[in-house]
C-alpha positions as a Markdown table, in Angstrom:
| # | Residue | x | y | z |
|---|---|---|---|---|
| 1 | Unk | 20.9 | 9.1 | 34.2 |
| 2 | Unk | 17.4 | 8.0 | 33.4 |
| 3 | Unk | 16.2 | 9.9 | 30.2 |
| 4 | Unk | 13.2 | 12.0 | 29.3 |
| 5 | Unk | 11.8 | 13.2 | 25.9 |
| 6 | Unk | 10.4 | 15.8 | 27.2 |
| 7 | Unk | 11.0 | 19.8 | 27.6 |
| 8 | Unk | 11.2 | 20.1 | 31.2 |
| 9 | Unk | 13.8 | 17.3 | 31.4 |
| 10 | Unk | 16.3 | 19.0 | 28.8 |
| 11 | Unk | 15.7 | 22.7 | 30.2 |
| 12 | Unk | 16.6 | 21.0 | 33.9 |
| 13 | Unk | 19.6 | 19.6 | 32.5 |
| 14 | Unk | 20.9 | 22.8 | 30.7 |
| 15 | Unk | 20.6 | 24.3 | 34.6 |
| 16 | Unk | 22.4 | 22.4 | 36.2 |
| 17 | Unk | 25.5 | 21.7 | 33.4 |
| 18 | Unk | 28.1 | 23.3 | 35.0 |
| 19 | Unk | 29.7 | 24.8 | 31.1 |
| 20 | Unk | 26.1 | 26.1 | 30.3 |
| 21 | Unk | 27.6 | 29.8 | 30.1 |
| 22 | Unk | 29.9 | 28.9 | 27.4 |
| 23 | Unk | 27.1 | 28.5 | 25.3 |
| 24 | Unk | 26.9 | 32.7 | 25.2 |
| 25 | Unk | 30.6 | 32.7 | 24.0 |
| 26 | Unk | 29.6 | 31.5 | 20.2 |
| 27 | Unk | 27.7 | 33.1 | 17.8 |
| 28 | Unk | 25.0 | 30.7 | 16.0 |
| 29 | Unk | 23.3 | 31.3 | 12.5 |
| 30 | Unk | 20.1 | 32.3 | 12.9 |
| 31 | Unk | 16.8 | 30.8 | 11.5 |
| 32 | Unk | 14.2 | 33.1 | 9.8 |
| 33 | Unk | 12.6 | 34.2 | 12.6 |
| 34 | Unk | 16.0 | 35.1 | 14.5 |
| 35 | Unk | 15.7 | 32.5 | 16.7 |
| 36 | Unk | 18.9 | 30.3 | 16.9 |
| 37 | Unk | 19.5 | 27.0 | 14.3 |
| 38 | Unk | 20.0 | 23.8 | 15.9 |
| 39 | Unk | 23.6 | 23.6 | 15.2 |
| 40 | Unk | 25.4 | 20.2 | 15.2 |
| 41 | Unk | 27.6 | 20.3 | 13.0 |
| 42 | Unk | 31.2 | 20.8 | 15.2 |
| 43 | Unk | 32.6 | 17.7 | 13.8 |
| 44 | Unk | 32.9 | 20.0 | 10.0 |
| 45 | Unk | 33.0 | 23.6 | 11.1 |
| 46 | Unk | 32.7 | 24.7 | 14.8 |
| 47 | Unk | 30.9 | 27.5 | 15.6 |
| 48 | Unk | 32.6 | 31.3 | 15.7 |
| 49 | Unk | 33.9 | 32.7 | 19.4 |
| 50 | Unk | 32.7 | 35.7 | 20.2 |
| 51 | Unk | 35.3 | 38.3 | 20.5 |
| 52 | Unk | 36.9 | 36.9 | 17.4 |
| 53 | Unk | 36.5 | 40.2 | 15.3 |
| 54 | Unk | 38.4 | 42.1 | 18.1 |
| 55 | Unk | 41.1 | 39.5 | 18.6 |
| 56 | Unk | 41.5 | 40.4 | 14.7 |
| 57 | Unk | 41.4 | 43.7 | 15.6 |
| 58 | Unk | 44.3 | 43.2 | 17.9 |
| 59 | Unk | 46.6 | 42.8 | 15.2 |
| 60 | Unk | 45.0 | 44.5 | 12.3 |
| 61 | Unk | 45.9 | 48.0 | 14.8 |
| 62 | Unk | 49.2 | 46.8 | 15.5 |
| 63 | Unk | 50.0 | 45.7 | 11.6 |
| 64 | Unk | 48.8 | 49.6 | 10.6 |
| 65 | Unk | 50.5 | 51.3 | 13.9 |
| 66 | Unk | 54.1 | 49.5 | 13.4 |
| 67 | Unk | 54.4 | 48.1 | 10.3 |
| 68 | Unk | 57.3 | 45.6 | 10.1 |
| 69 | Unk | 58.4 | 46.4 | 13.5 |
| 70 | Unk | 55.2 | 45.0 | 14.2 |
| 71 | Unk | 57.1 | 41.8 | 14.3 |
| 72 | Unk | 59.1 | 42.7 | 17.2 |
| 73 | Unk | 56.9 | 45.6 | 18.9 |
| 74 | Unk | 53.6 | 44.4 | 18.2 |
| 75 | Unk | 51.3 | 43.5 | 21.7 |
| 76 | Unk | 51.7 | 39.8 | 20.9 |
| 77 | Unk | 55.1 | 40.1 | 18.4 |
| 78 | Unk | 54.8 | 38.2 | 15.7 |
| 79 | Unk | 58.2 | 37.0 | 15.3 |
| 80 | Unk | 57.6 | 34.9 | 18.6 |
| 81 | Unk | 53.7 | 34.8 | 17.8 |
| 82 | Unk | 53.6 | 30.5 | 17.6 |
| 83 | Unk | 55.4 | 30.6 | 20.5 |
| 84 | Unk | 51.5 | 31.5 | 22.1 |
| 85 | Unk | 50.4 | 28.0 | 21.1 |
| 86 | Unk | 52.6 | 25.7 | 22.8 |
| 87 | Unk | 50.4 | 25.6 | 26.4 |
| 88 | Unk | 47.5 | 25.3 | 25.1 |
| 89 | Unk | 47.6 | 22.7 | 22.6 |
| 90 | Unk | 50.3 | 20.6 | 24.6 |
| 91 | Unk | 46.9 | 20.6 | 27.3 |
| 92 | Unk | 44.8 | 19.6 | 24.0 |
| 93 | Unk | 46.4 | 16.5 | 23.1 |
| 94 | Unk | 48.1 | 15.5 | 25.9 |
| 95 | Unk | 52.2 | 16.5 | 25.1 |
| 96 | Unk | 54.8 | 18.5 | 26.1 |
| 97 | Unk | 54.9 | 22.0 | 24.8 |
| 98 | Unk | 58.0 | 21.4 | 22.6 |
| 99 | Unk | 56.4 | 18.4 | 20.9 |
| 100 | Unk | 53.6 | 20.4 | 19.1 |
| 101 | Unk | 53.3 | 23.4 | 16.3 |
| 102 | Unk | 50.7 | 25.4 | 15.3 |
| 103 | Unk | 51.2 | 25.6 | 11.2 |
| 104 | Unk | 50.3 | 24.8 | 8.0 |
| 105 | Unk | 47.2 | 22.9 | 6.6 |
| 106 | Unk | 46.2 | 19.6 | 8.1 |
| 107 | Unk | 47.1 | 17.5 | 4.6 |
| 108 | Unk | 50.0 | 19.5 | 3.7 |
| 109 | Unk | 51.7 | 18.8 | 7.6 |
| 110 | Unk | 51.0 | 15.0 | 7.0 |
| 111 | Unk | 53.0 | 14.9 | 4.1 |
| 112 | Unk | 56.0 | 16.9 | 5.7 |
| 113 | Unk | 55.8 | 14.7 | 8.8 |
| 114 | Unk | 55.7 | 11.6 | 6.6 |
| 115 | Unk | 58.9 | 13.0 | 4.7 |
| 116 | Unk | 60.4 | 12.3 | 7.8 |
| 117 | Unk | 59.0 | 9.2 | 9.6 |
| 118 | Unk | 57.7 | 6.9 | 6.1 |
| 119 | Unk | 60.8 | 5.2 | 4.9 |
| 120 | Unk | 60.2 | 2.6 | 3.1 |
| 121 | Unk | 63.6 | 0.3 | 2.9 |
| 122 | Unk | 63.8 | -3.2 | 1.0 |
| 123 | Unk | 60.2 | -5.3 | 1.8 |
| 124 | Unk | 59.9 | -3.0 | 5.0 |
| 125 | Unk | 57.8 | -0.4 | 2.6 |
| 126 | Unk | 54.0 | -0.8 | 3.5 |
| 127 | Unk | 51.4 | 1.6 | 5.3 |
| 128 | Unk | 48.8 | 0.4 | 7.4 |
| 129 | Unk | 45.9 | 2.8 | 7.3 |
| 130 | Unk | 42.0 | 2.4 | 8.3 |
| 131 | Unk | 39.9 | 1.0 | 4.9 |
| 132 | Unk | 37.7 | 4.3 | 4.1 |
| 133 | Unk | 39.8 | 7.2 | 5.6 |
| 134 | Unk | 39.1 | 10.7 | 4.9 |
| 135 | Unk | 40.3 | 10.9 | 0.8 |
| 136 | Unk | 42.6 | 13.3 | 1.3 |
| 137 | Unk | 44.3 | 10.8 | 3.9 |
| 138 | Unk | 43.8 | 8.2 | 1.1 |
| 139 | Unk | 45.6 | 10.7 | -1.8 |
| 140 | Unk | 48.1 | 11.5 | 0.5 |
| 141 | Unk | 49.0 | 7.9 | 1.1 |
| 142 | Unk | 48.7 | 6.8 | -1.8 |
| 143 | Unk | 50.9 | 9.8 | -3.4 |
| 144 | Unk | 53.6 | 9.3 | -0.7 |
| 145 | Unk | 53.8 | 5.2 | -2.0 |
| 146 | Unk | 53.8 | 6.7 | -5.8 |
| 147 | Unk | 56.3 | 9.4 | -4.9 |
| 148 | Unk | 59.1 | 6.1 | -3.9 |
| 149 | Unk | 57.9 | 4.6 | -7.4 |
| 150 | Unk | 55.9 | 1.9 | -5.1 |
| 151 | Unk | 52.3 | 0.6 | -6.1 |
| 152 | Unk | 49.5 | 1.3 | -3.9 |
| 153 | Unk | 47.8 | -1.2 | -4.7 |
| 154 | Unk | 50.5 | -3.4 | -3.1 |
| 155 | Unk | 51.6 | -1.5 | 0.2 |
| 156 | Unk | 48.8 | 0.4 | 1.2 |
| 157 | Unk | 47.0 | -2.0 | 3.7 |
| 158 | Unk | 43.6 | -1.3 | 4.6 |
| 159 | Unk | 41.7 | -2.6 | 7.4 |
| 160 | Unk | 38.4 | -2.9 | 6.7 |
| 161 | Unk | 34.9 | -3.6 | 8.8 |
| 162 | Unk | 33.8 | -6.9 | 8.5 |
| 163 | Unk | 31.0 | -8.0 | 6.3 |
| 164 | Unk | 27.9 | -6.3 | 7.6 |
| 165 | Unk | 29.3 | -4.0 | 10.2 |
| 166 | Unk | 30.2 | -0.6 | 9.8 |
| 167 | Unk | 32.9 | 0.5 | 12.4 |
| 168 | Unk | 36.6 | -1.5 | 13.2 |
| 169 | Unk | 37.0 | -4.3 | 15.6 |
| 170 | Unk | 40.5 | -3.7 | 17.3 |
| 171 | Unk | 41.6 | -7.2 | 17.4 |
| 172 | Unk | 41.2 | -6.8 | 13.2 |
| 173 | Unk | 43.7 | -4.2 | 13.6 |
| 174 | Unk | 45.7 | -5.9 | 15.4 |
| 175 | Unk | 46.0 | -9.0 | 13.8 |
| 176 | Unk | 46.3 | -6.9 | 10.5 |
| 177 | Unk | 49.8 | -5.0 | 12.3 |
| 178 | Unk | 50.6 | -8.3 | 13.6 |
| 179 | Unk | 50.4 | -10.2 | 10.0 |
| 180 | Unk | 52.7 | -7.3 | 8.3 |
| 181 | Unk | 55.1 | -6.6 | 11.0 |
| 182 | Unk | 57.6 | -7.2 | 8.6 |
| 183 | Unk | 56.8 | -5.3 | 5.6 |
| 184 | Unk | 55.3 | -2.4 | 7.5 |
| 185 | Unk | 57.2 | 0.8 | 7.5 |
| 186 | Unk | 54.1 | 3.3 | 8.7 |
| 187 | Unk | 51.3 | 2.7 | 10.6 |
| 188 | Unk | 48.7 | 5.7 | 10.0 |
| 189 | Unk | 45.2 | 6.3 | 11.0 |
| 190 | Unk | 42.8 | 8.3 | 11.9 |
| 191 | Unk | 41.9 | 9.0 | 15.3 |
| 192 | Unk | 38.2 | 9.4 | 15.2 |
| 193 | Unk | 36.8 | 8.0 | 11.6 |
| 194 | Unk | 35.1 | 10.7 | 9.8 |
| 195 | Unk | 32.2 | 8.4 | 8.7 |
| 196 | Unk | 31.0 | 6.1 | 11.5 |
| 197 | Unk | 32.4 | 8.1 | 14.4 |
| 198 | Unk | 34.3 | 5.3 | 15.6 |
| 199 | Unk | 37.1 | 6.5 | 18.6 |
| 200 | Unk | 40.0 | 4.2 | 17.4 |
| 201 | Unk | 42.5 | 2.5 | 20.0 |
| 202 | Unk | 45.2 | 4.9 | 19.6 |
| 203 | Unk | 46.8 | 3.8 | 22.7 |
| 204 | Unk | 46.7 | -0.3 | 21.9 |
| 205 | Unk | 48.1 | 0.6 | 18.4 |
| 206 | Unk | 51.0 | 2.5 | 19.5 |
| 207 | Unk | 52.3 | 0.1 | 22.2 |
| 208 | Unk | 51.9 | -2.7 | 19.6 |
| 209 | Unk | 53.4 | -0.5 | 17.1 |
| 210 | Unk | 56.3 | 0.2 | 19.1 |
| 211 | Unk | 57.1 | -3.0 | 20.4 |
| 212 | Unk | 57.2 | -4.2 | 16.7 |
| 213 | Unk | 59.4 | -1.4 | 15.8 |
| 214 | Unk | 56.8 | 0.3 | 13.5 |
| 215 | Unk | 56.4 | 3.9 | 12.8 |
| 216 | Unk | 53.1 | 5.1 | 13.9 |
| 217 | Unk | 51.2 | 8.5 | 13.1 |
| 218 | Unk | 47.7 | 9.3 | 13.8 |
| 219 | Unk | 45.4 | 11.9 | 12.0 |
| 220 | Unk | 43.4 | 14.1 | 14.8 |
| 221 | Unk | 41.1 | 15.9 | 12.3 |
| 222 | Unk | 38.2 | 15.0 | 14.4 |
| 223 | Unk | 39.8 | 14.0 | 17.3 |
| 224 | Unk | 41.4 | 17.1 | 18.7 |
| 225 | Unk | 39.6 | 18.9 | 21.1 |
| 226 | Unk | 36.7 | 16.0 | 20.9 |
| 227 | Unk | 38.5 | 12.7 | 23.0 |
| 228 | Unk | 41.2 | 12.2 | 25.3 |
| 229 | Unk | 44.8 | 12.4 | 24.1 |
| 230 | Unk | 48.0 | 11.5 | 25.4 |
| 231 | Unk | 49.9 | 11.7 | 22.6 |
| 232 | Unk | 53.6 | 11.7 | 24.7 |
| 233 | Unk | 52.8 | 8.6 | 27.3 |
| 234 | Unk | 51.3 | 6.8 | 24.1 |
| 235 | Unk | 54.2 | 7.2 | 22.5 |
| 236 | Unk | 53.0 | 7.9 | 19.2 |
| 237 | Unk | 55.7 | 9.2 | 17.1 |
| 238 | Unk | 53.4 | 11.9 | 14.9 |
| 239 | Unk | 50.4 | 12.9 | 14.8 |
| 240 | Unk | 48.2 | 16.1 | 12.6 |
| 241 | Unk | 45.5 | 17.8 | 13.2 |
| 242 | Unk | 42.8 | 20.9 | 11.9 |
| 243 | Unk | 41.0 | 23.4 | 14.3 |
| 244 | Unk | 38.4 | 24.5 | 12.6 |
| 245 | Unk | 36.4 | 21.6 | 14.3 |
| 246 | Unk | 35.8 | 20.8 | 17.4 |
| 247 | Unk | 38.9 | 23.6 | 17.9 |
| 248 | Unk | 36.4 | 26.5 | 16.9 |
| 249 | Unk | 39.1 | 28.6 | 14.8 |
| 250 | Unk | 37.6 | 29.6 | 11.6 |
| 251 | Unk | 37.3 | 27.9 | 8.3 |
| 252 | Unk | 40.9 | 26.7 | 6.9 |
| 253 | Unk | 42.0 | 27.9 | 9.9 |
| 254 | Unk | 45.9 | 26.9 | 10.9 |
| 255 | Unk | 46.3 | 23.4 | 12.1 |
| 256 | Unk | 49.1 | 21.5 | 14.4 |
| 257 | Unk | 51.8 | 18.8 | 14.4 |
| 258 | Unk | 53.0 | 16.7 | 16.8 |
| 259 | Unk | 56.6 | 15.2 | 17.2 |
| 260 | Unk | 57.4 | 12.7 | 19.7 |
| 261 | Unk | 60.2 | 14.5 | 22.0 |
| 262 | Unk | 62.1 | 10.8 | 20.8 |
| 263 | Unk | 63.0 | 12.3 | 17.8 |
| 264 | Unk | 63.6 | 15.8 | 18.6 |
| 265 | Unk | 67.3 | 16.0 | 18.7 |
| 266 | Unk | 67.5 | 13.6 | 15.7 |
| 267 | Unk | 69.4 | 16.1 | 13.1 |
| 268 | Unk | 69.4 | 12.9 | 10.4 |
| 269 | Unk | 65.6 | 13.0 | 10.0 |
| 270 | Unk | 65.1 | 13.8 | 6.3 |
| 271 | Unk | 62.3 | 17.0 | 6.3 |
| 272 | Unk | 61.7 | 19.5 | 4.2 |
| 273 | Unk | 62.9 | 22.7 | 5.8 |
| 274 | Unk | 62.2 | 26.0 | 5.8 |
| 275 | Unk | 63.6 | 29.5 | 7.9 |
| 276 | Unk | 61.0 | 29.3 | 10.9 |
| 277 | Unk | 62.4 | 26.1 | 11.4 |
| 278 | Unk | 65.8 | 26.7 | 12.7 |
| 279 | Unk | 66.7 | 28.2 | 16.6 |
| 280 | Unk | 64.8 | 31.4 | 16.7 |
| 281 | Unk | 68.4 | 33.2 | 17.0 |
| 282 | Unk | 69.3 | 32.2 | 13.7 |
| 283 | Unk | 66.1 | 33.0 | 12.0 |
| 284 | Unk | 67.5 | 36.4 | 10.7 |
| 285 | Unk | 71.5 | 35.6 | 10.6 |
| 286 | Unk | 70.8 | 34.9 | 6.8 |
| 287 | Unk | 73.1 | 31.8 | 6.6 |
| 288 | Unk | 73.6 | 28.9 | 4.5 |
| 289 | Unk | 73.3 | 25.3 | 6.1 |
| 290 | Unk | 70.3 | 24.5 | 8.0 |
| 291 | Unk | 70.1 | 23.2 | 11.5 |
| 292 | Unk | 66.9 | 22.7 | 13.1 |
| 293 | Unk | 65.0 | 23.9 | 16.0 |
| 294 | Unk | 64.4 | 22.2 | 18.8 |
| 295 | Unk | 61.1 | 19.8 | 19.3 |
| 296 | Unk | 58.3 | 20.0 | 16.5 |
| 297 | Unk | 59.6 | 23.5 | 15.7 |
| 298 | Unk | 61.9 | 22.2 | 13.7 |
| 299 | Unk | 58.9 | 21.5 | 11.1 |
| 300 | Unk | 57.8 | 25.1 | 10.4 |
| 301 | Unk | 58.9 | 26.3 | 7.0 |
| 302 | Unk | 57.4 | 29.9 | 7.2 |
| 303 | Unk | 56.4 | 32.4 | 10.0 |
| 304 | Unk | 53.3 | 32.3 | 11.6 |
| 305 | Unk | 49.7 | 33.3 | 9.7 |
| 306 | Unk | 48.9 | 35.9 | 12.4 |
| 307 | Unk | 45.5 | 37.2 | 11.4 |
| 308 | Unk | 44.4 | 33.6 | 11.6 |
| 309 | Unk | 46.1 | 32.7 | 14.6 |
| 310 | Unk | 44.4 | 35.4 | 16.2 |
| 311 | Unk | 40.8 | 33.4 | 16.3 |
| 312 | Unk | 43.1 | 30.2 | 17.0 |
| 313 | Unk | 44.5 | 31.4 | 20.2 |
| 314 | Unk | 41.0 | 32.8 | 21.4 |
| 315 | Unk | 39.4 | 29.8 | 20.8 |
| 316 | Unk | 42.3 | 27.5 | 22.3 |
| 317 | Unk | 41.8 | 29.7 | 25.6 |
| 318 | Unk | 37.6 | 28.9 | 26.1 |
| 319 | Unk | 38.2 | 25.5 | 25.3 |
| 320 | Unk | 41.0 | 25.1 | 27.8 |
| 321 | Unk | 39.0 | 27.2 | 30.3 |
| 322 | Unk | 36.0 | 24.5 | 29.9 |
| 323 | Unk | 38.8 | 21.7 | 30.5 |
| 324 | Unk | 38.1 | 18.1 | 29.1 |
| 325 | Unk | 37.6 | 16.3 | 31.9 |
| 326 | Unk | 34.1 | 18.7 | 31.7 |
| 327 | Unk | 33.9 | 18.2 | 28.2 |
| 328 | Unk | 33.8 | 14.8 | 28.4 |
| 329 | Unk | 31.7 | 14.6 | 30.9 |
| 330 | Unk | 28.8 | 16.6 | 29.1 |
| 331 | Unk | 29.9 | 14.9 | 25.8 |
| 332 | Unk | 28.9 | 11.6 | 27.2 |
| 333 | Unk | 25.4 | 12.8 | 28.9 |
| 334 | Unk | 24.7 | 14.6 | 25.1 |
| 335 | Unk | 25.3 | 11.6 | 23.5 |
| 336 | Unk | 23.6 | 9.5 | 25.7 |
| 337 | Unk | 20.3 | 11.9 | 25.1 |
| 338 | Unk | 21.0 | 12.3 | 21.3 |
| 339 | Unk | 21.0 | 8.5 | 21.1 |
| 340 | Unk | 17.7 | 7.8 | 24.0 |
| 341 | Unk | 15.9 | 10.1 | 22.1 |
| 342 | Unk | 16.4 | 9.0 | 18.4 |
| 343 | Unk | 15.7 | 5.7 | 19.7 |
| 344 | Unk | 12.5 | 6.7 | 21.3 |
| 345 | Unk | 11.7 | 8.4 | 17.7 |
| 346 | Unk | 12.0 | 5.2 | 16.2 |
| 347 | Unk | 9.9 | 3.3 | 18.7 |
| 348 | Unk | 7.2 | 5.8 | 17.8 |
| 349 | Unk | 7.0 | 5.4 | 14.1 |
| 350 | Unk | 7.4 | 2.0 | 13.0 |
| 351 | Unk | 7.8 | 2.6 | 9.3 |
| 352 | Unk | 10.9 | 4.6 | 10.4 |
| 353 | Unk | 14.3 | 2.4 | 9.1 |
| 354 | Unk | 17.6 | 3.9 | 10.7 |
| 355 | Unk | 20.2 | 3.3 | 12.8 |
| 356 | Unk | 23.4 | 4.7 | 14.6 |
| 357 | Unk | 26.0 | 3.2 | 13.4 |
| 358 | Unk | 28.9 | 5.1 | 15.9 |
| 359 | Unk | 30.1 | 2.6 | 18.5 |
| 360 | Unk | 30.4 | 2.4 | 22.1 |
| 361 | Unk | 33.9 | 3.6 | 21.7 |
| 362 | Unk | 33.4 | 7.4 | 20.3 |
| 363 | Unk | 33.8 | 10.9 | 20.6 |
| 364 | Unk | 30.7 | 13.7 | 20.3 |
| 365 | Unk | 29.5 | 12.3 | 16.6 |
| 366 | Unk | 26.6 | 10.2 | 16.0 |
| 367 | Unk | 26.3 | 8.7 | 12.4 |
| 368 | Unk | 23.1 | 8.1 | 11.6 |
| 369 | Unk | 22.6 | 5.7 | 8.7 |
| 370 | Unk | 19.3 | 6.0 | 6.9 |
| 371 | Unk | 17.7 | 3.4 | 4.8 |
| 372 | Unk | 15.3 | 4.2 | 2.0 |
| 373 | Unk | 14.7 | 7.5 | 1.2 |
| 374 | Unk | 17.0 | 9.0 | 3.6 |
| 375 | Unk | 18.3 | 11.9 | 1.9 |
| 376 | Unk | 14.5 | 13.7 | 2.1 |
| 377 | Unk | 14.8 | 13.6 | 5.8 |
| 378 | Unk | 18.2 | 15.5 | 5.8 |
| 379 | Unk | 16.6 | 18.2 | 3.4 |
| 380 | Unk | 13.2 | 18.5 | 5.7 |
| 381 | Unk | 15.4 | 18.8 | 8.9 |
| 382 | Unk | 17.6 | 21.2 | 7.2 |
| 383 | Unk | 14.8 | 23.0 | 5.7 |
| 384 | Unk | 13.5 | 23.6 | 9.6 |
| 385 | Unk | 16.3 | 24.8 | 10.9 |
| 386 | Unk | 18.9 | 22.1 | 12.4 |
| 387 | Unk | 22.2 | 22.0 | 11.0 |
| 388 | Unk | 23.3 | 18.7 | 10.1 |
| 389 | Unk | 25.5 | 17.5 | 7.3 |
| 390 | Unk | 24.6 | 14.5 | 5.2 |
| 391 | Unk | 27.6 | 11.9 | 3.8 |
| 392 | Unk | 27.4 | 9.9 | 1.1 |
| 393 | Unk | 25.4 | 7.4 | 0.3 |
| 394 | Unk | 23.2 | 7.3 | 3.1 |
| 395 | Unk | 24.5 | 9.2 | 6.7 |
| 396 | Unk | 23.3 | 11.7 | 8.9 |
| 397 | Unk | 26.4 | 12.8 | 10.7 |
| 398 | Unk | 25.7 | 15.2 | 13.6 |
| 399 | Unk | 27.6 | 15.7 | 16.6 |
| 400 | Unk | 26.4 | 17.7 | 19.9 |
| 401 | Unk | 29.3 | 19.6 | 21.1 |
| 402 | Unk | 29.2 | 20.2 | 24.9 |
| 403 | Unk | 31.5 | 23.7 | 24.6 |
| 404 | Unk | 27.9 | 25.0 | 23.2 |
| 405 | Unk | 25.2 | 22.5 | 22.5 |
| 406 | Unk | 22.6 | 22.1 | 25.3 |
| 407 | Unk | 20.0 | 19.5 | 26.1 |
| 408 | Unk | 17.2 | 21.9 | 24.7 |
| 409 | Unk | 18.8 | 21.6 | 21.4 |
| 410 | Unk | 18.7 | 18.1 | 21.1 |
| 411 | Unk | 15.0 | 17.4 | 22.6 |
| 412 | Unk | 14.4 | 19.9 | 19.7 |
| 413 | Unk | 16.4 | 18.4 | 17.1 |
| 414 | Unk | 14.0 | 15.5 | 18.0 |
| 415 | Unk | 11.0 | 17.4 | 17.5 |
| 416 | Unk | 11.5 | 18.1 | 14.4 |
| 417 | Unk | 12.9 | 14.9 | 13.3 |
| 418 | Unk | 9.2 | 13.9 | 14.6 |
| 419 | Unk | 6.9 | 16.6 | 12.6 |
| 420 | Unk | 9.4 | 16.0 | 9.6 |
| 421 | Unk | 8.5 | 11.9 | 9.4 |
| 422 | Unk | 5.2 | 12.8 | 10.1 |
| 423 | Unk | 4.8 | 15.1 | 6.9 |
């Protein structure tokens, strides 16, 4: 496609993009003048579905109408409400719908899963992790490690960019895997880095990690719902993940586990276990000795957040109705613009120092890394009405969403990068 920074170019686009009408499914915050903000922030919070309050209301009835029966006679009964989830979010990161869960926190599901697959035995007692994950990836590591009286400092392996670049090369990560093979016990990194953007090569590092005979987990904070998965032919043996992201289901909202259907009649696996994880006839037999459910429902410790998993399973539905194929179509013609148009920003005011730091290999994200005084652009773009979010020391992370983002918002976004360097 041959770009234009121009109107008429990004309003002929937005016609012919065959998920254009999903764009009227989300509700955007509003500027001043109640026209809508330039919103590109999906990689922290996606925007809100419409139809979220009466999904709510769905439940709220039925909670005031039965009560605790509710659980058995509700519309969607809650005693068999996470069952909803298994369809959709098997589609979402490419597994089969015993091998996921909807539950829990994102952080707080890593370190069940890892009570289970990080078992650190004699010098095989290391984790392999990306250098500058997400900190609560790094405290949860690191606390794992602590938690077997190991120093992190000595078995937490980071892979770091080389000197001067700013995203992974995979033969690094490679070579790093290869070089501890012996010592490592848990390979686990994030899918898409939170920082640079950077799409990592899930696929290479399971296959190597399996034909080393290392466990290997992924985080999918900002991966779900943004890039390709195929979490079951990959192999992987774990993975996590949020949805209030590029998932669209409220802040805090409940994330999602993955468990390679390897392990799912594995009894021996240590976990931390809870009622909603045994078979869903023995749930309310009241007896002593657990045995687990089958596939990743053998994970869940309590019974499903309903009220929240309302807005979850709405939003789980649109994206699945826009399918990814779609999605990753547009995502790659936004990006494309984004980028063509920053670049023809910079051509036009020389004095202008930044640079996108996401690689070729990415998802909807562009990190923008600013030099100088970059944090008074981020407040003169915010002050006008796009919704960025700004990363420490010096990144502009943004990330045009094709489930609502249209080429008219990023020939504006450029606009008023423009008039804000021009002030």
């Amino acid at each position: 496609m041959e770009y234009q920074n121009n109107i008429d170019f990004a309003r002929a686009q937005d016609q012919a993009d065959e998920l254009g009408s999903f764009r009227d499914r989300f509700l955007f915050p509003k500027k001043a003048d109640g026209s809508n903000k330039v919103y590109f922030t999906g990689n922290s919070l996606g925007l809100q579905p419409k139809g979220s309050l009466d999904s709510l209301k769905v439940e709220l009835d039925d909670w005031a109408k039965y009560g605790v029966d509710g659980h058995f006679e509700a519309r969607n009964p809650w005693f068999s409400y996470h069952e909803r989830f298994r369809e959709p979010l098997a589609k979402i990161v490419g597994a089969k719908p015993l091998e996921v869960a909807a539950m829990g926190s994102l952080t707080a599901n890593l370190h069940f899963l890892m009570v289970s697959f990080f078992n650190p035995k004699g010098k095989k007692c290391k984790i392999l992790c990306e250098a500058k994950a997400f900190p609560s990836d790094q405290y949860a590591l690191e606390t794992q490690l602590k938690h077997y009286g190991l120093d992190p400092k000595e078995n937490l392996i980071e892979v770091a960019p080389r000197e001067g670049e700013y995203h992974l090369r995979e033969e690094d990560i490679m070579d790093q895997i290869k070089a501890n093979k012996d010592e490592l016990a848990l390979i686990m990194i994030g899918g898409v880095n939170y920082y640079s953007g950077q799409l990592m090569p899930m696929e290479a590092i399971a296959k190597l990690a399996q034909e080393l005979d290392i466990t290997v987990g992924f985080d999918l904070a900002h991966a779900a719902g943004n890039v390709e998965l195929k979490l079951h032919d990959w192999g992987v043996d774990f993975a996590a993940w949020c949805s209030y992201k590029y998932l669209n289901s409220g802040p805090g909202s409940v994330a999602g586990i993955f468990v390679h259907e390897k392990h799912s009649q594995n009894a021996e696996l240590d976990r931390f276990a809870g009622w909603w994880g045994v078979p869903a006839e023995d749930r309310f037999m009241m007896q002593p000795g657990y045995k687990p459910a089958e596939g990743a429902d053998a994970w869940q410790l309590s019974n499903a957040p309903v009220l929240a998993m309302a807005v979850h399973k709405l939003a789980l539905d649109i994206h699945n109705e826009a399918g990814m194929d779609r999605l990753l179509k547009k995502q790659k013609q936004l990006w494309g613009y984004t980028t063509y148009v920053l670049e023809e920003i910079a051509k036009e005011n020389s004095g202008v120092q930044f640079e996108v730091i996401t690689p070729e290999s990415h998802g909807a994200q562009i990190s923008l890394l600013l030099h100088g005084e970059g944090k008074e652009l981020f407040n003169r773009i915010s002050e006008k009405g796009v919704v960025v979010d700004w990363r420490e020391p010096n990144v502009i992370r943004l990330a045009p969403t094709p489930l609502y983002n249209s080429f008219e918002d990023v020939y504006e976004f450029g606009k008023l990068i423009s008039e804000s360097l021009s002030n």
